[in-house]
C-alpha positions as CSV (number, residue, x, y, z in Angstrom):
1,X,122.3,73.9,93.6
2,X,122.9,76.9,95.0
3,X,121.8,77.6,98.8
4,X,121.1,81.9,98.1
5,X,119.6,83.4,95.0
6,X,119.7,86.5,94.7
7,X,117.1,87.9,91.6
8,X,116.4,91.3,90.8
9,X,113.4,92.3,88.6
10,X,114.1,95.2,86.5
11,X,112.2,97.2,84.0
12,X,114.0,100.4,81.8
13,X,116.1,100.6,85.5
14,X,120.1,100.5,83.8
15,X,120.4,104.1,85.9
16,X,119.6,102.6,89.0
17,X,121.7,99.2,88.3
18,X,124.6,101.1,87.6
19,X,123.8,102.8,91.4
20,X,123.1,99.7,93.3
21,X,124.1,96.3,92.3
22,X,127.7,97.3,92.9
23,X,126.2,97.1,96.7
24,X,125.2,94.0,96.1
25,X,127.9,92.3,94.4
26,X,130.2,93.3,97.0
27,X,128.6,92.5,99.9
28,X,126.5,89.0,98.6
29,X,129.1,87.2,95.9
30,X,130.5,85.2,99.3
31,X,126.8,83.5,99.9
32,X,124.9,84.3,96.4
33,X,124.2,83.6,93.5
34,X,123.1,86.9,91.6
35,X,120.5,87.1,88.6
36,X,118.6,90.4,87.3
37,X,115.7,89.3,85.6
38,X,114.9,92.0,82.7
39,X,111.0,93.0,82.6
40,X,111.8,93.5,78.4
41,X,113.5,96.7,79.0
42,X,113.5,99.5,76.0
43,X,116.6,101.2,77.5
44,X,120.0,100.1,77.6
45,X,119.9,97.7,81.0
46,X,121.0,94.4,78.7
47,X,123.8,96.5,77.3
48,X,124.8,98.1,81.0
49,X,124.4,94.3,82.1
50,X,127.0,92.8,79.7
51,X,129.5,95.4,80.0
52,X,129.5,96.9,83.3
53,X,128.2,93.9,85.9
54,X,129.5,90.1,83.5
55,X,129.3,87.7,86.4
56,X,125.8,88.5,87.2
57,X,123.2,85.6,85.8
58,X,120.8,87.5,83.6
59,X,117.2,86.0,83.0
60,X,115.6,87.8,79.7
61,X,112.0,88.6,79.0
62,X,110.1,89.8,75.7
63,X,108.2,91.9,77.8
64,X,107.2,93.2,81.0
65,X,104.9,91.3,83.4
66,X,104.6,93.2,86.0
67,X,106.4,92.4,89.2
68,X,104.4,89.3,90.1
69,X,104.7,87.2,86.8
70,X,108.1,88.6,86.3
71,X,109.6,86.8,89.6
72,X,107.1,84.2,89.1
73,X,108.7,83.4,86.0
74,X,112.1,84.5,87.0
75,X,112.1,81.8,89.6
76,X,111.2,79.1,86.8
77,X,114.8,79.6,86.3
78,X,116.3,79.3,89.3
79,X,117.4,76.6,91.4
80,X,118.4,77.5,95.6
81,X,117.6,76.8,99.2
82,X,116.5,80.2,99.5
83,X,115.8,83.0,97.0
84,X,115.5,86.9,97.7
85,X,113.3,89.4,96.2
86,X,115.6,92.5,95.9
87,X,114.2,95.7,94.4
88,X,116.8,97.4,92.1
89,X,117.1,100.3,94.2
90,X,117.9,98.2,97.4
91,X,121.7,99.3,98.7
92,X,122.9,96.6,100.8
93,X,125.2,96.5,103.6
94,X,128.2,94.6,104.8
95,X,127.3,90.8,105.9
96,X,123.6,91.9,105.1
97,X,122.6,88.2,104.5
98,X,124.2,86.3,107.4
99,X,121.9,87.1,110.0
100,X,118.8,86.0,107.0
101,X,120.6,82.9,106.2
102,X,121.4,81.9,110.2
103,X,118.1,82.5,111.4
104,X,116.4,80.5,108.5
105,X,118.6,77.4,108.9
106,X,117.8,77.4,112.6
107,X,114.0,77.9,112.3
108,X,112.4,75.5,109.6
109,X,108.8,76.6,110.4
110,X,109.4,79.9,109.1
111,X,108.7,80.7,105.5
112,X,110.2,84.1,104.7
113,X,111.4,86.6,106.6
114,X,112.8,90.5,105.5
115,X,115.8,92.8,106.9
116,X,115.1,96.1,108.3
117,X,114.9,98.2,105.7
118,X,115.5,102.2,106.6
119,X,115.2,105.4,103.7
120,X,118.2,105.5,101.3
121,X,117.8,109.3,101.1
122,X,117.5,109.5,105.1
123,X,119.4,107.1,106.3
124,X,118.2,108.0,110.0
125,X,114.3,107.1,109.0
126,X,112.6,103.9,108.3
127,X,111.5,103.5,104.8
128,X,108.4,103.6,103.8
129,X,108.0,100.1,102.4
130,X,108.6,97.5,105.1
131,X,110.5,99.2,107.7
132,X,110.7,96.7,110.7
133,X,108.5,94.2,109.4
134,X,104.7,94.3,108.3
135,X,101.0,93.8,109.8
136,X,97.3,94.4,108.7
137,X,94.3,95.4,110.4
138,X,90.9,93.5,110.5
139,X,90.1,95.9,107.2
140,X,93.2,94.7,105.4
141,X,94.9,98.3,105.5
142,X,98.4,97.5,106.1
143,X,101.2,99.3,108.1
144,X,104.3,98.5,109.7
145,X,106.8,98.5,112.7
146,X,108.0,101.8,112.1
147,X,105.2,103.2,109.5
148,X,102.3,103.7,109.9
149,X,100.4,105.5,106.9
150,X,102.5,108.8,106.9
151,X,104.1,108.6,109.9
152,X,107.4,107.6,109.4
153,X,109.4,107.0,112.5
154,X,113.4,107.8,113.0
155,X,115.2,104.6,113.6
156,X,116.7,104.9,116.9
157,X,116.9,100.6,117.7
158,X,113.5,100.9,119.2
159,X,112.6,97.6,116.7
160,X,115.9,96.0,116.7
161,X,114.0,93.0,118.1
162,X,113.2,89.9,116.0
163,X,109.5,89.5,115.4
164,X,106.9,87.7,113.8
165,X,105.3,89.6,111.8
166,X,102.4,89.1,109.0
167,X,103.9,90.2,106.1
168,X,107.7,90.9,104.7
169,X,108.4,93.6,101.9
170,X,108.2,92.5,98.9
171,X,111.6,95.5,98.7
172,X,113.8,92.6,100.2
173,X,111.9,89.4,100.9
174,X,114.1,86.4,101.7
175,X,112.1,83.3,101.3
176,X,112.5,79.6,101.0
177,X,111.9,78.7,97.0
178,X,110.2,75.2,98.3
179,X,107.5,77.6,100.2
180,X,106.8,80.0,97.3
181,X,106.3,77.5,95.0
182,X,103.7,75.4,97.4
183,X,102.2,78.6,98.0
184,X,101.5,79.5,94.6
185,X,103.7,82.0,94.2
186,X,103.1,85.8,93.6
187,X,99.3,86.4,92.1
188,X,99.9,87.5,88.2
189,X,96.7,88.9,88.3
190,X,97.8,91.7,90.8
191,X,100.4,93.3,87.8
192,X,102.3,95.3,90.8
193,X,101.1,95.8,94.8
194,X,99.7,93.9,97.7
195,X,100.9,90.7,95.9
196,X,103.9,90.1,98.7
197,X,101.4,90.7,101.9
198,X,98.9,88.2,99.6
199,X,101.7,85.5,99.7
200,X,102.6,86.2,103.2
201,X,98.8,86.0,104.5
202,X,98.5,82.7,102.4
203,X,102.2,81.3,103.9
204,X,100.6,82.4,107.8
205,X,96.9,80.7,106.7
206,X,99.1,77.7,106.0
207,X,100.9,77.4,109.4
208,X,104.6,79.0,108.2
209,X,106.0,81.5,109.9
210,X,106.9,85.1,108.4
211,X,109.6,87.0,110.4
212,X,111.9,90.6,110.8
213,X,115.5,90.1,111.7
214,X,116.7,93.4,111.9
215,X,120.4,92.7,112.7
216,X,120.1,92.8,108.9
217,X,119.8,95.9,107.4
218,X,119.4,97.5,103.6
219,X,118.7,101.3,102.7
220,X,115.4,101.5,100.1
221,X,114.8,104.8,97.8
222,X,111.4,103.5,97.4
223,X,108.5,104.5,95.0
224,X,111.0,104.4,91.9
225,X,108.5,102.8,89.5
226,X,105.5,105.1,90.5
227,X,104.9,107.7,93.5
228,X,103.1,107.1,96.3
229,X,100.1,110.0,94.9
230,X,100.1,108.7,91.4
231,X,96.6,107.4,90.3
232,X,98.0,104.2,88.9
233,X,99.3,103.0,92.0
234,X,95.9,103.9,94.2
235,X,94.2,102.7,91.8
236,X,96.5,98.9,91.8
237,X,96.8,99.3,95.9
238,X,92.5,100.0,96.0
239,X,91.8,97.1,93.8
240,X,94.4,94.2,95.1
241,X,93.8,95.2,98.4
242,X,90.1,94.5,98.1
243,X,90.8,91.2,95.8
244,X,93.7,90.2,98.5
245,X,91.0,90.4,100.9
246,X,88.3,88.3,99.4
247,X,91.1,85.7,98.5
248,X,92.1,85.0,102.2
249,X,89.3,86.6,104.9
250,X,87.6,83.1,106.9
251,X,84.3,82.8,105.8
252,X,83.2,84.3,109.3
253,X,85.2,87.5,108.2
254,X,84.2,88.2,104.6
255,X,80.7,89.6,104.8
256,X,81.0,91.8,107.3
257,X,84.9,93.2,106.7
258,X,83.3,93.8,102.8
259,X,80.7,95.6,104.1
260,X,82.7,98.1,105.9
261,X,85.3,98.6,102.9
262,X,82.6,99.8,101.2
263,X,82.3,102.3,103.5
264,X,86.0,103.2,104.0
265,X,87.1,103.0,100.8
266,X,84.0,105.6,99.1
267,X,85.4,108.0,102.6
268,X,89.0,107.1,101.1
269,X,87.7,108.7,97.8
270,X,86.0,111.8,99.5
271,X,89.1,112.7,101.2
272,X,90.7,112.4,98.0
273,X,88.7,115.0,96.2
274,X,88.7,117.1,99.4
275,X,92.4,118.0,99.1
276,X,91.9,118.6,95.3
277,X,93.1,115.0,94.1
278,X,90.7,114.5,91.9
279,X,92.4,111.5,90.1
280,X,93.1,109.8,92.8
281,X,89.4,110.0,94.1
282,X,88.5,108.6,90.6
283,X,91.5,105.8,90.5
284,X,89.1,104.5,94.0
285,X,86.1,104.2,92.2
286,X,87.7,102.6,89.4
287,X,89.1,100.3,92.0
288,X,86.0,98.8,93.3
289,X,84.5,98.6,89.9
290,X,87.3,96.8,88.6
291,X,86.6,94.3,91.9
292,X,83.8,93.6,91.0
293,X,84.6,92.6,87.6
294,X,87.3,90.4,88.5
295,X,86.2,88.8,91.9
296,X,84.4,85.7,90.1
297,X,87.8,84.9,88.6
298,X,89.1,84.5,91.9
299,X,86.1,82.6,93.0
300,X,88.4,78.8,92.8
301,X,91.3,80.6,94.5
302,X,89.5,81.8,97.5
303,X,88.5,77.8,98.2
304,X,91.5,76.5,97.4
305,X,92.8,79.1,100.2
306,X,90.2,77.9,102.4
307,X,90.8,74.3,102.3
308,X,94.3,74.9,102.7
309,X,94.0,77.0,106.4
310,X,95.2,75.2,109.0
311,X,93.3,75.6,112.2
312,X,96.0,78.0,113.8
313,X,97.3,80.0,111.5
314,X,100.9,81.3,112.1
315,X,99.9,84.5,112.6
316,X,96.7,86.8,112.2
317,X,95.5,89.6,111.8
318,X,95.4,93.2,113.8
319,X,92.1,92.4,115.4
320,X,91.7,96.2,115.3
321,X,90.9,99.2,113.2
322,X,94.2,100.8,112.2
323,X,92.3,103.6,110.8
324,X,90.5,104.2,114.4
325,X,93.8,104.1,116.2
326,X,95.2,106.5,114.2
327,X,92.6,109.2,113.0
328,X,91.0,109.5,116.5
329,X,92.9,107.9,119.0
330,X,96.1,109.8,117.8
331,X,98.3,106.7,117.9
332,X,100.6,107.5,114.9
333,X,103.7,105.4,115.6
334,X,103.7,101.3,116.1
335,X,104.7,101.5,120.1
336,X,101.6,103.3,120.8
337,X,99.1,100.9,119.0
């Protein structure tokens, strides 16, 4: 058994394979074993694959999953100490898994940790997805060291600190494969988003430790599947945020955090049609109708999560409102909050 696993999901991606898994087989052969999963691509990634890149593993699907069932069943197939996430259009760096690898073998109660992960197309900025490591509010919006809605910060070592941290990007999550499987894995039901900061809010719930080591460091293009405005991806982010919340919130929390979502997420949809985004204020409502559909399906899930919280969870949540912080008190970057 290998002790790294590297597996990258990919879906009709060949052109971004052929631009960065040369970055990965050159800097991750020495410590990794490297699969690319196939999502049951229509283009010509299993032909790029067999001529271009033969010593990488490659796990074949009929079709595509999504991102969560894909690595859930990805990781079926694979056999390691630890196993990494990496998004397709990851460029890696030189020794970019030592740091990873060291910390986890010295630290047993942690679960999963990420690198810092700064913009491929400005190298200078954190990206987007992840940057120094991830947190959520008491309303389950996220943000991050580095990122906070908008604002994207330059990296200037102001985070080169290790942290503990709530959640890891699913971009470049390094995590033990004996804790993802325990922990259920990534939620099929999801498809696509919120479905690594689920995983990592269950892994904290049960008392292991999620982490940044930013000694590591990988560049991220970022919203290559679908952009940050497109319907489709408000709409997945509206409704997995609101079922990611009724999974994991204490009972304490649930009423009273649902009722003010309510609230927030109709004012989400208002500012949406304000600035002429009509589908995107549509995609909300379809969110929270969708919710409510689905939320009995999840009704076992949430007690299993319940009886499986430990009475000090690794980590929490932001016991404040992101939202306030940021809108009125003007605190747009993570050093501020």
């Amino acid at each position: 058994m290998s002790k790294v696993a590297i597996v990258i999901l990919t879906w009709n991606g060949s052109q971004m394979l052929r631009s960065f898994l040369p970055s990965v087989l050159q800097h991750s052969q020495d410590e990794a074993d490297i699969y690319v999963a196939d999502n049951g691509s229509e283009d010509d990634t299993l032909q790029v694959l067999a001529s271009d890149f033969f010593s990488v593993k490659v796990i074949k699907f009929e079709k595509n999953y999504g991102f969560a069932e894909g690595y859930n069943r990805a990781l079926l197939q694979v056999e390691a100490d630890y196993v990494v996430l990496l998004n397709s259009d990851v460029e890696v760096t030189e020794h970019w898994l030592t740091p990873l690898i060291t910390f986890m073998d010295a630290h047993p109660e942690v679960a999963a940790c990420q690198p810092k992960i700064r913009s491929y197309r400005n190298k200078s900025l954190f990206e987007y997805a992840g940057a120094a490591g991830g947190f959520i509010d008491r309303y389950g919006y996220p943000f991050c060291r580095g990122r906070i809605f908008n604002t994207i910060e330059a990296d200037e070592g102001q985070y080169n600190n290790s942290l503990q941290v709530f959640w890891a990007t699913g971009a470049c999550l390094f995590i033990r494969l004996k804790d993802y499987r325990e922990a259920g894995g990534l939620d099929n039901r999801f498809f696509a988003h919120m479905e690594e900061i689920d995983l990592c809010w269950r892994l904290n719930a049960r008392g292991r430790e999620v982490w940044c080591i930013p000694q590591s460091e990988v560049y991220h293009v970022g919203a290559a599947t679908l952009k940050r405005e497109n319907p489709r991806k408000t709409f997945l982010n509206f409704r997995n945020n609101l079922l990611m919340l009724y999974k994991n919130l204490p009972d304490n929390e649930l009423h009273h955090v649902m009722w003010r979502r309510y609230f927030l997420d109709y004012l989400a949809a208002l500012s949406f049609f304000l600035k002429g985004q009509f589908p995107n204020a549509k995609a909300v409502f379809e969110a929270r109708k969708a919710y409510h559909h689905l939320r009995p399906d999840f009704f076992i899930t949430r007690n299993l999560n319940m009886l499986a919280r430990v009475e000090k969870p690794a980590h929490e949540r932001w016991v404040k409102s992101i939202l306030w912080a940021y809108y009125v008190q003007a605190k747009h970057i993570f050093s501020k909050l």
